[in-house]
Structures are given as structure tokens and as C-alpha cells.
mmCIF file as Biopython writes it, N, C-alpha, C and O atoms, coordinates in Angstrom:
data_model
#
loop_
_atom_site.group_PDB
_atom_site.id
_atom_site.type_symbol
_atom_site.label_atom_id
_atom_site.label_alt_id
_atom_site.label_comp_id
_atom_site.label_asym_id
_atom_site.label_entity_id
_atom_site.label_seq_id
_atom_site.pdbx_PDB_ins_code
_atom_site.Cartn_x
_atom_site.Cartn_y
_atom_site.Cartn_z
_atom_site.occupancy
_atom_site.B_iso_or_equiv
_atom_site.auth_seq_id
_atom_site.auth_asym_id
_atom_site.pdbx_PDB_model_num
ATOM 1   N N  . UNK A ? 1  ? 13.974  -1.523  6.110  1.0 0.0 1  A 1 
ATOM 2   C CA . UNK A ? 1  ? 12.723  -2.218  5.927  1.0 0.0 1  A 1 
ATOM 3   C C  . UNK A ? 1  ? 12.529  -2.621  4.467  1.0 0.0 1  A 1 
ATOM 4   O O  . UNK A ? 1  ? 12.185  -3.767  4.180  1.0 0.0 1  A 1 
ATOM 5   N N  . UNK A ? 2  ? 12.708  -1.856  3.715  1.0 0.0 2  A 1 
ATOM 6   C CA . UNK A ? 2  ? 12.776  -2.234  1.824  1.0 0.0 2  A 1 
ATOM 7   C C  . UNK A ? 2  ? 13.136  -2.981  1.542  1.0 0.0 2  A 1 
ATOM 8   O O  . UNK A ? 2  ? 12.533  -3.696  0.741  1.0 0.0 2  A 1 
ATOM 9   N N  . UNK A ? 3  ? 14.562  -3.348  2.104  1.0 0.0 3  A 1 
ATOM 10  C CA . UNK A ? 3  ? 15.636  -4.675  1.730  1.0 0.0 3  A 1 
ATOM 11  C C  . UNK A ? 3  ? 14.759  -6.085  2.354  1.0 0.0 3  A 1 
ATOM 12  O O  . UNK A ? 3  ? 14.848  -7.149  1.742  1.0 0.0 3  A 1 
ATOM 13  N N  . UNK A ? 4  ? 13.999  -5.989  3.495  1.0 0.0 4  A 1 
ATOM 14  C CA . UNK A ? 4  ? 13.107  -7.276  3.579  1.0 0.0 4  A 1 
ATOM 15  C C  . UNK A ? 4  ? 11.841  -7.558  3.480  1.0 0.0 4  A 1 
ATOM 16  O O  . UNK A ? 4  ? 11.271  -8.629  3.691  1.0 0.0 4  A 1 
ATOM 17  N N  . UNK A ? 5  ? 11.256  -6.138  3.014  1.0 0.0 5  A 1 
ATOM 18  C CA . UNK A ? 5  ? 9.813   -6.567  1.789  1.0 0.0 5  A 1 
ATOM 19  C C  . UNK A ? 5  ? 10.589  -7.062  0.237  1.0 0.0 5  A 1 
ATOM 20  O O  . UNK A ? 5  ? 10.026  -8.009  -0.312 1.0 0.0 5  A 1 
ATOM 21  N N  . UNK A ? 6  ? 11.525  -6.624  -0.308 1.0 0.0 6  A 1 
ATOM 22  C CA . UNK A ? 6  ? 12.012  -6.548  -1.164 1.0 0.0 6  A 1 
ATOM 23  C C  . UNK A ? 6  ? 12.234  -8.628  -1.404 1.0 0.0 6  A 1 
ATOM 24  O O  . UNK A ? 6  ? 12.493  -8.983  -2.554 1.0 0.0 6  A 1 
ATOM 25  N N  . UNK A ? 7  ? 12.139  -9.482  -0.571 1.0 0.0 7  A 1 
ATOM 26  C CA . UNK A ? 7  ? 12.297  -10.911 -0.650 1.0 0.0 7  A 1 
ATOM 27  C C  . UNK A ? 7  ? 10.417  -11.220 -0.648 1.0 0.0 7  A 1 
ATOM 28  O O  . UNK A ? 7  ? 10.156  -12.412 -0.489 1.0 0.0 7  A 1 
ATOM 29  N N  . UNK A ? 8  ? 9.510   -10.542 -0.761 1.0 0.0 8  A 1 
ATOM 30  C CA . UNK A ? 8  ? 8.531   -10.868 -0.859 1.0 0.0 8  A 1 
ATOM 31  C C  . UNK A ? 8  ? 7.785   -10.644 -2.130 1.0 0.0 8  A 1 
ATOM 32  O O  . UNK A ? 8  ? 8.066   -9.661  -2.816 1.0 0.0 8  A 1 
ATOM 33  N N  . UNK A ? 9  ? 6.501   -11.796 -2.633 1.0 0.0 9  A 1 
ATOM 34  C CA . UNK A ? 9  ? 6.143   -11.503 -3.766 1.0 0.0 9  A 1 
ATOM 35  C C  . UNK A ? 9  ? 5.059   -10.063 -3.697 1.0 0.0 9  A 1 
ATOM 36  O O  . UNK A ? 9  ? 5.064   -8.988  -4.296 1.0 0.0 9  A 1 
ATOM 37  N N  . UNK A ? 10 ? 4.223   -10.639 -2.712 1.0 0.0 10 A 1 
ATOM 38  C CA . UNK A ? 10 ? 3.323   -9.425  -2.207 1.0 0.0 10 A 1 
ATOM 39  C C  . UNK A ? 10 ? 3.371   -8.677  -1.264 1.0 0.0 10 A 1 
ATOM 40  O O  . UNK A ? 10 ? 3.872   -9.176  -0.256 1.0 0.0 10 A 1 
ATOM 41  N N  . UNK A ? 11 ? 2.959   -7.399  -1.174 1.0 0.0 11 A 1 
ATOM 42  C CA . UNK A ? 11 ? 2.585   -7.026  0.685  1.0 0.0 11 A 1 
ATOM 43  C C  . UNK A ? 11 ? 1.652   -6.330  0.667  1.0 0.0 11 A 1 
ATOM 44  O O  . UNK A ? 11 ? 1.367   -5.374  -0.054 1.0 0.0 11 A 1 
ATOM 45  N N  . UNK A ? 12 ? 0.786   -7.138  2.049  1.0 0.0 12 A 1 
ATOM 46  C CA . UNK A ? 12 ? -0.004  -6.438  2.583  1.0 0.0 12 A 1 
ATOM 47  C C  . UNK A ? 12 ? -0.316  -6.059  3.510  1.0 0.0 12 A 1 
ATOM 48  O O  . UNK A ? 12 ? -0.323  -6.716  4.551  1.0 0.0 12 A 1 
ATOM 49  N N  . UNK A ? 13 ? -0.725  -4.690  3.375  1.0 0.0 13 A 1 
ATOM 50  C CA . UNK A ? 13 ? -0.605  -4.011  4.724  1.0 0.0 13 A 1 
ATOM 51  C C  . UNK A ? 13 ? -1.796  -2.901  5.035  1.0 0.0 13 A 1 
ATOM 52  O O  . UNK A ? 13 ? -2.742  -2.563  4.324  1.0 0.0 13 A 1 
ATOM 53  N N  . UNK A ? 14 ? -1.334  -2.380  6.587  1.0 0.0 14 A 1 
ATOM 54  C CA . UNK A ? 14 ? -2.652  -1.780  6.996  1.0 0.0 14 A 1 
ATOM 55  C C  . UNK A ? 14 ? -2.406  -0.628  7.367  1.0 0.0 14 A 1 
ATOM 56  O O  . UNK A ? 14 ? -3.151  0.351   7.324  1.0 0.0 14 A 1 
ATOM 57  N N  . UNK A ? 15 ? -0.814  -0.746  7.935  1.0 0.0 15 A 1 
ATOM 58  C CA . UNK A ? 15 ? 0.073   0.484   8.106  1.0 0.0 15 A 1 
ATOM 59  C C  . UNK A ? 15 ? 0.840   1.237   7.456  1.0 0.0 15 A 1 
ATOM 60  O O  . UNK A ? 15 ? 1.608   0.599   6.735  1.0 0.0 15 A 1 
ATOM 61  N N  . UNK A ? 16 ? 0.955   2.355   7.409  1.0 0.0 16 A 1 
ATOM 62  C CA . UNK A ? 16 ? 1.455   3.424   6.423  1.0 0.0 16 A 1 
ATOM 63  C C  . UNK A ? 16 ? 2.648   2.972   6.659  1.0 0.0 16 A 1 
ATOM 64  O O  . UNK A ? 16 ? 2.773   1.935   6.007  1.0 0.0 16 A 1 
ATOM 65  N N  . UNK A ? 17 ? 3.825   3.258   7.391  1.0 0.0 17 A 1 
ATOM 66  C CA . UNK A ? 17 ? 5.318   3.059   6.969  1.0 0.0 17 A 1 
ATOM 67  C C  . UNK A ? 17 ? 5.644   1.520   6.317  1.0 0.0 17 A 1 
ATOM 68  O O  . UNK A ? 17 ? 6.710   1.305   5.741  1.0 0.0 17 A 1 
ATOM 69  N N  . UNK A ? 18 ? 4.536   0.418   6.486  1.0 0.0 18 A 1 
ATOM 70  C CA . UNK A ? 18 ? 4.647   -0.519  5.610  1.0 0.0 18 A 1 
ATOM 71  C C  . UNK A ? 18 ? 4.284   -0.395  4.080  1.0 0.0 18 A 1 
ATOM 72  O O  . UNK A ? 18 ? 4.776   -1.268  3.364  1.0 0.0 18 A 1 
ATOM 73  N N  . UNK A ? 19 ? 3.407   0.668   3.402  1.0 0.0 19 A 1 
ATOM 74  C CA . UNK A ? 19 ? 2.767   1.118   2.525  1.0 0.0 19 A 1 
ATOM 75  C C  . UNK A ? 19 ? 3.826   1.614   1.645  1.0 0.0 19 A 1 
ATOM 76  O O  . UNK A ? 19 ? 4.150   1.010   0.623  1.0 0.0 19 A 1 
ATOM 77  N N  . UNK A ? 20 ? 4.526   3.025   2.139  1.0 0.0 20 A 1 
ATOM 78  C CA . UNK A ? 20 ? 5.154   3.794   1.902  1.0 0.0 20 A 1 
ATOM 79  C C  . UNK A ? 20 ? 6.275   2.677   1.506  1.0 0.0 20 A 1 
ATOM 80  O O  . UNK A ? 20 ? 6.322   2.535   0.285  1.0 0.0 20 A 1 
ATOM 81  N N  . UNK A ? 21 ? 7.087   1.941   2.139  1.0 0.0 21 A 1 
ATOM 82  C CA . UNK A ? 21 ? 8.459   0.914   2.049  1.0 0.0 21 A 1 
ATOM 83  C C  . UNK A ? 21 ? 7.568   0.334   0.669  1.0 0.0 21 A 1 
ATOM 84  O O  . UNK A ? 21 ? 7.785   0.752   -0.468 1.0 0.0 21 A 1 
ATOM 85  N N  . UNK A ? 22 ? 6.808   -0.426  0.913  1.0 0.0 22 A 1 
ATOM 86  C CA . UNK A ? 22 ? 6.817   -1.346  -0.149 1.0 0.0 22 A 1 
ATOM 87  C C  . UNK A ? 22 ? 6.451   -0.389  -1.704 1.0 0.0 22 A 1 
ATOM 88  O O  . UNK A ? 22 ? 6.820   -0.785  -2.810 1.0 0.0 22 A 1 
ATOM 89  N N  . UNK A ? 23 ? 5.788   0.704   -1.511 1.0 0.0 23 A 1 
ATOM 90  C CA . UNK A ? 23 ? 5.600   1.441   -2.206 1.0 0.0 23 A 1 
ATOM 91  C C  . UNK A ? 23 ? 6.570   1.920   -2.954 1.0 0.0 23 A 1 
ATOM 92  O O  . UNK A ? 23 ? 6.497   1.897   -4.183 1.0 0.0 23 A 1 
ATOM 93  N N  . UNK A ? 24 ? 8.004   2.608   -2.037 1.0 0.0 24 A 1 
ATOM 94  C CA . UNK A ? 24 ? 8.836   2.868   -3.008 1.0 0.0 24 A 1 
ATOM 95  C C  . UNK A ? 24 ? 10.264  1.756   -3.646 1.0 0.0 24 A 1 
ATOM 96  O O  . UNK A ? 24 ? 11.230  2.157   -4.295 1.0 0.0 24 A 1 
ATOM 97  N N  . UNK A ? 25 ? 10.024  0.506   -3.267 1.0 0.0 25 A 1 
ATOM 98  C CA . UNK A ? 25 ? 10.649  -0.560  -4.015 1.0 0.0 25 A 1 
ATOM 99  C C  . UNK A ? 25 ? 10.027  -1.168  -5.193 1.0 0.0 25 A 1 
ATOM 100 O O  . UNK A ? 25 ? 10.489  -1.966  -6.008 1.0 0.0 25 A 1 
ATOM 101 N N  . UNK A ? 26 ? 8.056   -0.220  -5.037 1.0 0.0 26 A 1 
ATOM 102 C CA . UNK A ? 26 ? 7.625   -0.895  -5.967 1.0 0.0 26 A 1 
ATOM 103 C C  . UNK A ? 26 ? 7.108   -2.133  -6.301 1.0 0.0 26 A 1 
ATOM 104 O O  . UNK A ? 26 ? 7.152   -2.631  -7.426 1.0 0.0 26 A 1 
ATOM 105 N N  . UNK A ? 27 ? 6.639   -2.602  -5.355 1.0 0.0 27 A 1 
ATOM 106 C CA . UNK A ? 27 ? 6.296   -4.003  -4.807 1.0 0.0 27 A 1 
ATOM 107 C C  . UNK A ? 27 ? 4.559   -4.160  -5.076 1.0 0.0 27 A 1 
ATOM 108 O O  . UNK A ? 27 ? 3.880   -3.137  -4.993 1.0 0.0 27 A 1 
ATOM 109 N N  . UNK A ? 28 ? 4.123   -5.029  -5.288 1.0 0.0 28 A 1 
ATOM 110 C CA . UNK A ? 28 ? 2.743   -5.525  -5.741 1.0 0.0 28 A 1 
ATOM 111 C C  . UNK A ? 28 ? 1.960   -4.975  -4.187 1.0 0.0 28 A 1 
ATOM 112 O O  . UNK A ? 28 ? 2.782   -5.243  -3.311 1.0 0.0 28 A 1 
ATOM 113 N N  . UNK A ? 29 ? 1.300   -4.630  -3.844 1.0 0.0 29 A 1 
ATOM 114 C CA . UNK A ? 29 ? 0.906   -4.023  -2.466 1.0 0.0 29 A 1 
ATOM 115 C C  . UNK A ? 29 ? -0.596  -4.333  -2.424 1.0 0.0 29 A 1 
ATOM 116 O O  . UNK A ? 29 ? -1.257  -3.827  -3.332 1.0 0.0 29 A 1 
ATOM 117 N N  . UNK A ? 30 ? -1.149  -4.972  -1.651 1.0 0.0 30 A 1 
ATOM 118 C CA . UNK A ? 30 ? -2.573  -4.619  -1.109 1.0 0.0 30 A 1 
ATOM 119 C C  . UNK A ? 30 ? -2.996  -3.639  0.489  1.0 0.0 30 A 1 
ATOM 120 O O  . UNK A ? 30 ? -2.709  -3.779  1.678  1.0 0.0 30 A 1 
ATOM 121 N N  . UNK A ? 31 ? -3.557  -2.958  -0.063 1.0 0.0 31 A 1 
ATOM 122 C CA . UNK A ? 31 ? -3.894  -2.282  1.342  1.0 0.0 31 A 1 
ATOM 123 C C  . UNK A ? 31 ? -5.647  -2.289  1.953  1.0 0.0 31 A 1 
ATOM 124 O O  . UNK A ? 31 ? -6.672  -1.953  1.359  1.0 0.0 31 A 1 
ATOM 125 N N  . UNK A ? 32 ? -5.536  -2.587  2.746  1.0 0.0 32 A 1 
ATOM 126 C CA . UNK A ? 32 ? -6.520  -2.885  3.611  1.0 0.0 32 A 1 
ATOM 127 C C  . UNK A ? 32 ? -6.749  -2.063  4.051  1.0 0.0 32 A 1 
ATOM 128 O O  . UNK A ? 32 ? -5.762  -1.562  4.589  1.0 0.0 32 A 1 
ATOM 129 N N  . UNK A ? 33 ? -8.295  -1.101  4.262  1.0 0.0 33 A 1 
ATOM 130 C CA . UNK A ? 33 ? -8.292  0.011   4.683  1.0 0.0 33 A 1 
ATOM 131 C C  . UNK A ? 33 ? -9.812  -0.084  5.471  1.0 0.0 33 A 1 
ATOM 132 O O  . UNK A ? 33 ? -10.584 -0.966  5.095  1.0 0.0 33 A 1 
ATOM 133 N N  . UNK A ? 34 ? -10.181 0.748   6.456  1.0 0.0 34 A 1 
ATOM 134 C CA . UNK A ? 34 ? -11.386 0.524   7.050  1.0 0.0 34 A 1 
ATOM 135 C C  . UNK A ? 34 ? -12.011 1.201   6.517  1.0 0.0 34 A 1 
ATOM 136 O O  . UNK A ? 34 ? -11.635 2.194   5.896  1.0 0.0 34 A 1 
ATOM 137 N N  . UNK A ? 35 ? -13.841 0.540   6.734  1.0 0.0 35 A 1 
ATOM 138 C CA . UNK A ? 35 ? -14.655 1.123   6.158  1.0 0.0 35 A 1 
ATOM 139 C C  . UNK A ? 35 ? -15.121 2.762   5.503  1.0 0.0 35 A 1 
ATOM 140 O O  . UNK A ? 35 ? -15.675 3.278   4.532  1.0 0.0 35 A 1 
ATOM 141 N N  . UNK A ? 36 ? -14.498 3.081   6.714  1.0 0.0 36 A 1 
ATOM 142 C CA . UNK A ? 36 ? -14.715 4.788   6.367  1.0 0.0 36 A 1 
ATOM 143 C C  . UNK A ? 36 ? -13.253 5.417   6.443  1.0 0.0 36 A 1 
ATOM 144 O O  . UNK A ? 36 ? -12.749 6.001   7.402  1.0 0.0 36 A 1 
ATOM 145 N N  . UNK A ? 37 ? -12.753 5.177   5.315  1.0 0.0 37 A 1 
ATOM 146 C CA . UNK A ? 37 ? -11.178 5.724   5.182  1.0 0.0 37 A 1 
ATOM 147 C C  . UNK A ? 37 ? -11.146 6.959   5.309  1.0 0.0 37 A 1 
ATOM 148 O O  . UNK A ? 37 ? -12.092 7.731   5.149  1.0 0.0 37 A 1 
ATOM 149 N N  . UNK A ? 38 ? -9.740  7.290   5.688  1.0 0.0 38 A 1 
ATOM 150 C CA . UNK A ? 38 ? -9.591  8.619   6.051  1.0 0.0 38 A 1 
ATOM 151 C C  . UNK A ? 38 ? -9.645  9.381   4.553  1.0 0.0 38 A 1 
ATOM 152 O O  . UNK A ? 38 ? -10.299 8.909   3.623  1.0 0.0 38 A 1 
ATOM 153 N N  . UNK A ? 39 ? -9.011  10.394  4.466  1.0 0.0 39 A 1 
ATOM 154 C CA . UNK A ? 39 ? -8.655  11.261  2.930  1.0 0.0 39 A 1 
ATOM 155 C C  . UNK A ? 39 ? -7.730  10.790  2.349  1.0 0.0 39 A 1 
ATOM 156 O O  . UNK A ? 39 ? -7.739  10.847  1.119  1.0 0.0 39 A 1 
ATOM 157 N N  . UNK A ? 40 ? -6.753  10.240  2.962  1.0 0.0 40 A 1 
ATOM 158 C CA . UNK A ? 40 ? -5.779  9.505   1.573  1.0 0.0 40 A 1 
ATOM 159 C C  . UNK A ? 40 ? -6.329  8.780   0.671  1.0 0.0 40 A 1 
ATOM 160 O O  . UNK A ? 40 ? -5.971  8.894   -0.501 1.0 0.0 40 A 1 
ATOM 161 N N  . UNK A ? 41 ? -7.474  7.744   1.115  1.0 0.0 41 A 1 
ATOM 162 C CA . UNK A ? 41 ? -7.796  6.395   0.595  1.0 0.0 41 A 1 
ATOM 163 C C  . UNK A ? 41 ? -9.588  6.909   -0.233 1.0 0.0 41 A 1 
ATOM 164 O O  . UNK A ? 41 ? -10.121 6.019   -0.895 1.0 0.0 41 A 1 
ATOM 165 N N  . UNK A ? 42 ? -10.246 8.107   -0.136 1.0 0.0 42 A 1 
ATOM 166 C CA . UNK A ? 42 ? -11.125 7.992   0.081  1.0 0.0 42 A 1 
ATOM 167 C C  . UNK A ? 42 ? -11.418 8.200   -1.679 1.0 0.0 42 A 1 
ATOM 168 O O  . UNK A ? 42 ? -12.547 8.118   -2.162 1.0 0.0 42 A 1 
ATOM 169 N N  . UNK A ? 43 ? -10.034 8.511   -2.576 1.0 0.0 43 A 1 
ATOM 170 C CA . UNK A ? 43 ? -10.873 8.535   -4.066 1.0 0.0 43 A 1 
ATOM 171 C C  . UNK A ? 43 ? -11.371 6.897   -4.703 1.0 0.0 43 A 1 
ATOM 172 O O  . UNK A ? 43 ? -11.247 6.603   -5.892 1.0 0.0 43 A 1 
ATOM 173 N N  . UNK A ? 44 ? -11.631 6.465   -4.222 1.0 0.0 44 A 1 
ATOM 174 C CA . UNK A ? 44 ? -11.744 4.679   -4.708 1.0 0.0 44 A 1 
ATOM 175 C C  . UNK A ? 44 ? -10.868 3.655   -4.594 1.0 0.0 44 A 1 
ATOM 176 O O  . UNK A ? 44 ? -10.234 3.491   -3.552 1.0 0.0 44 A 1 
ATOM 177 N N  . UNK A ? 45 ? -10.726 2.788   -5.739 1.0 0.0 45 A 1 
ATOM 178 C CA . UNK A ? 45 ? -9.716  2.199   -6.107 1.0 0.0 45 A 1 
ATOM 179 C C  . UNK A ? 45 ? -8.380  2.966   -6.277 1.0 0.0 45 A 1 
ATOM 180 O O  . UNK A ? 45 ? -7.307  2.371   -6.376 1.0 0.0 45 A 1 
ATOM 181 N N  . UNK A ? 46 ? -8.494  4.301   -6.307 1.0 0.0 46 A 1 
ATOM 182 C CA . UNK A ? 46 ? -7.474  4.987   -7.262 1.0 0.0 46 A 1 
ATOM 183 C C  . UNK A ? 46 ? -6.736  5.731   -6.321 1.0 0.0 46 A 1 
ATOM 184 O O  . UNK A ? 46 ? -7.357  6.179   -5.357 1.0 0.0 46 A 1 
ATOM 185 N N  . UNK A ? 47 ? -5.168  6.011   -6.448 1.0 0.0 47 A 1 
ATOM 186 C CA . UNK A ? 47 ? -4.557  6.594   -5.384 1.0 0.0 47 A 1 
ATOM 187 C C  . UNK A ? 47 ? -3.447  7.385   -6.124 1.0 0.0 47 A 1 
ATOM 188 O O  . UNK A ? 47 ? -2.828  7.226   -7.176 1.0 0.0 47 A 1 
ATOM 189 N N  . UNK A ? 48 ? -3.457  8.090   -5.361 1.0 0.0 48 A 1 
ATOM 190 C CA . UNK A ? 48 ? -2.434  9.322   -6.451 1.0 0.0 48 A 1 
ATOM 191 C C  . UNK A ? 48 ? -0.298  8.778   -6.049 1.0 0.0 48 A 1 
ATOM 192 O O  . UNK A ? 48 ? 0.746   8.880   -6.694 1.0 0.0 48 A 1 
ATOM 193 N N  . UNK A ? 49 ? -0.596  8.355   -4.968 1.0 0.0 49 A 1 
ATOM 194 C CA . UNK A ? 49 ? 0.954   8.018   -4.626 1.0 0.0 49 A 1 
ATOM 195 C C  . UNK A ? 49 ? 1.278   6.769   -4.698 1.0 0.0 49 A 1 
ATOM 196 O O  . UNK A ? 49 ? 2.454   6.422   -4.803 1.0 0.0 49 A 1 
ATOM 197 N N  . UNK A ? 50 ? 0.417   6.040   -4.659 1.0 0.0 50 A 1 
ATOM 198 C CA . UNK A ? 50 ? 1.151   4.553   -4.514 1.0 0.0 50 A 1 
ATOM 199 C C  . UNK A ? 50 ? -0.133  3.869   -5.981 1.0 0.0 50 A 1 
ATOM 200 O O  . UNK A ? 50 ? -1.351  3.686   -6.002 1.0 0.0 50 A 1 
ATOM 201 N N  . UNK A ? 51 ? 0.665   3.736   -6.713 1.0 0.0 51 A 1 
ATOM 202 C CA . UNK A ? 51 ? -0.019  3.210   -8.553 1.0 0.0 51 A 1 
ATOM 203 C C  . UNK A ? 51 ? 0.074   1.460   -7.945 1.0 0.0 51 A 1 
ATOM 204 O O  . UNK A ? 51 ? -0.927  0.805   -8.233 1.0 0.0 51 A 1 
ATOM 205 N N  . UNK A ? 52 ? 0.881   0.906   -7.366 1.0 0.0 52 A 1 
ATOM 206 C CA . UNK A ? 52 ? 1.072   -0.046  -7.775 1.0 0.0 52 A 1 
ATOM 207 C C  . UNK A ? 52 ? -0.085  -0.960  -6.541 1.0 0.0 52 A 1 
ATOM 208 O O  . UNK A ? 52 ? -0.078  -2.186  -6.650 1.0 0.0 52 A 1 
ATOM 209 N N  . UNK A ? 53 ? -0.900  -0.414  -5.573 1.0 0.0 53 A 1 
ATOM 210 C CA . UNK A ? 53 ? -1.861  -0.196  -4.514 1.0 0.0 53 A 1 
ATOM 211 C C  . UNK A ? 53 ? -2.817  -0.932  -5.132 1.0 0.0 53 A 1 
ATOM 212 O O  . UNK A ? 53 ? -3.241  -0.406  -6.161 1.0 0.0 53 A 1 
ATOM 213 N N  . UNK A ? 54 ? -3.318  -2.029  -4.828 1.0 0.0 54 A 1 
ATOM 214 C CA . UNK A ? 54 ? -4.550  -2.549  -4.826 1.0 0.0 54 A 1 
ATOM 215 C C  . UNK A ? 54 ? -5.444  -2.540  -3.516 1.0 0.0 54 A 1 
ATOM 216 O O  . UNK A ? 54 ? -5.242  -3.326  -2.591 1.0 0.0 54 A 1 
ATOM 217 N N  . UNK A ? 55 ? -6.367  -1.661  -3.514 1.0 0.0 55 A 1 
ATOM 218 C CA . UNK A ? 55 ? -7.266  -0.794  -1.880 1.0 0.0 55 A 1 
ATOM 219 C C  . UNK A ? 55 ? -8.051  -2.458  -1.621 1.0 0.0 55 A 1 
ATOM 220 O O  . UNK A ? 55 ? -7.983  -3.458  -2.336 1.0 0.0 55 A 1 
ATOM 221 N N  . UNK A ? 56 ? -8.616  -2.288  -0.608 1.0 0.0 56 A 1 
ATOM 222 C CA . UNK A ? 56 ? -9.555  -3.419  -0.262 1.0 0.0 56 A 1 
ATOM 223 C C  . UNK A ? 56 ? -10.172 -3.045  0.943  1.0 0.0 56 A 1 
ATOM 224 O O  . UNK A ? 56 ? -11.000 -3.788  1.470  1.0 0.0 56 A 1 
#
């Protein structure tokens, strides 16, 4: 899966094993998350595993 986010400028996603892939190639990432996020998502903007994560 890495090797064909890896031809993209961005990704965005809603699903974790898409998160995680683009996450560890390091890829510009937006994640889309529902209103009342679970505990991964719930410190803000800010995420302890994926830096490169822009939340929305």
C-alpha cells in the first residue's frame, strides 16, 4: 500500500490502515475524523503518532 500512496502529493483519509501507510512514508496526510472522535484523535489538532496529520 506505501509504494501507491507514495505517487501521491496528498492523502486523505478516514481509515486507519490508510493513516498508518501514509503515515509511515511520511506523506502530507489529512484526516477526517467525526465529530466526537474516539481517544486517538481527541487531543486537538495535535497527535502524538502521526506529526505530519493535519485533523479536520
Amino acid at each position: 500500500m506505501a509504494s501507491r500512496l507514495a505517487a501521491f502529493d496528498l492523502v486523505i483519509a478516514v481509515d486507519m490502515l490508510v493513516v498508518h501507510s501514509a503515515s509511515a512514508v511520511e506523506l502530507p496526510l489529512w484526516v477526517l475524523r467525526k465529530a466526537q472522535p474516539d481517544w486517538r484523535w481527541s487531543g486537538g489538532d495535535a497527535n502524538l503518532w502521526h506529526h505530519q496529520a493535519r485533523l479536520f
